[in-house]
N, C-alpha and C positions, 0 to 999 in steps of 0.2 A: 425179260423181254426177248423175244425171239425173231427173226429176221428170218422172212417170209418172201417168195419170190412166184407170182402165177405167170404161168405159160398158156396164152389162151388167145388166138385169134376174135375170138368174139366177145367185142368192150362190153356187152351187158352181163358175159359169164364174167369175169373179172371184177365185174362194179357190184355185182351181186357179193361174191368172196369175200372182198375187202369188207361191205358191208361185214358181213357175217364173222370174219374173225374181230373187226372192229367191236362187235359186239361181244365174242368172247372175252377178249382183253383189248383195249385202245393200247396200249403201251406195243404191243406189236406193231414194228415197223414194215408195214408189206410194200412191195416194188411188184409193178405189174407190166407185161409187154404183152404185144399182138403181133410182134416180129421173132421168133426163135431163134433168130439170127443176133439181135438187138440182146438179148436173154445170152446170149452164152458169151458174147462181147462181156457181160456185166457180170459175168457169175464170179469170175474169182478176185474180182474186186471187192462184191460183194461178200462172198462167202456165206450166203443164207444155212440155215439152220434146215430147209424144209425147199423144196420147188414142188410144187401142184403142176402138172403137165400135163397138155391135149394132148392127144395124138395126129389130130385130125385138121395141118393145118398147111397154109398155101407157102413157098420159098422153103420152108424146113419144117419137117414133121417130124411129130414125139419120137418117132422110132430115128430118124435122123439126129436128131437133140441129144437122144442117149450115146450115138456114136460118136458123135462130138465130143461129147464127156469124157466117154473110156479114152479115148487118143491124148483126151487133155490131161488124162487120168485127175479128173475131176470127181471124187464121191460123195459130195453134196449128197443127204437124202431126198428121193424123187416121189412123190405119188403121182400115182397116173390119175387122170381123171377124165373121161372119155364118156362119148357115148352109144361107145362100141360094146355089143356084149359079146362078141365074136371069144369062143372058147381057142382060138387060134391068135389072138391077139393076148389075152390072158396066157397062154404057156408060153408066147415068145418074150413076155415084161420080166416071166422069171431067167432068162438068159443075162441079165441085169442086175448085177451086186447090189449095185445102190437103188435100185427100186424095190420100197419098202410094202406097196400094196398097188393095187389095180383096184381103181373105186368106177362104178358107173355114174355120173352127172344124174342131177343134181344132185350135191349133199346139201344136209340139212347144218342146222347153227350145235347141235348135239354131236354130231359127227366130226363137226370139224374141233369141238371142246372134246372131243375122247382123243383125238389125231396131235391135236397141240400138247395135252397135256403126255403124251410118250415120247415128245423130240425132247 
């Protein structure tokens, strides 16, 4: 089982997700927030396995979230998942250790079973 944490201002991307790993594997426990603020309160409590990350959000966005992380020196692994395809957004994710890849929204239920099965 793996402990899963989505960063995502909009509850239908989120309800979508959970669907979708649920179907990969139900034993995965996923925690889900639309606050980034709320999400990094809980990260090293949590200690997920995985955080899926917007960029693109209101109070604290993904590129803020990261900075957070590095201060808390938090490495949790990050995927981005945005639906930015800005080529300037992609080279700045790799100034970021713990971000493992830069995906564009929507993934599919196959994407996200190649993604789980490498944590």
């Amino acid at each position: 089982m793996k402990k899963i944490v989505l960063v995502d201002d909009m509850e239908i991307f989120t309800f979508i997700m959970k669907k979708l790993i649920t179907n990969v594997n139900p034993l995965h426990e996923v925690h889900d927030f639309t606050d980034g603020n709320q999400a990094l309160n809980q990260i090293e409590e949590l200690n997920p396995d995985i955080i899926f990350l917007d960029l693109n959000m209101p109070l604290i966005n993904g590129w803020e979230f990261l900075n957070k992380m590095k201060e808390r020196q938090l490495s949790n692994k990050v995927y981005i998942l945005t639906s930015s395809t800005s080529a300037t957004d992609l080279q700045r994710s790799a100034d970021y250790e713990n971000v493992i890849h830069f995906l564009i929204k929507p993934l599919n239920k196959n994407q996200i079973a190649e993604i789980l099965t490498f944590i």
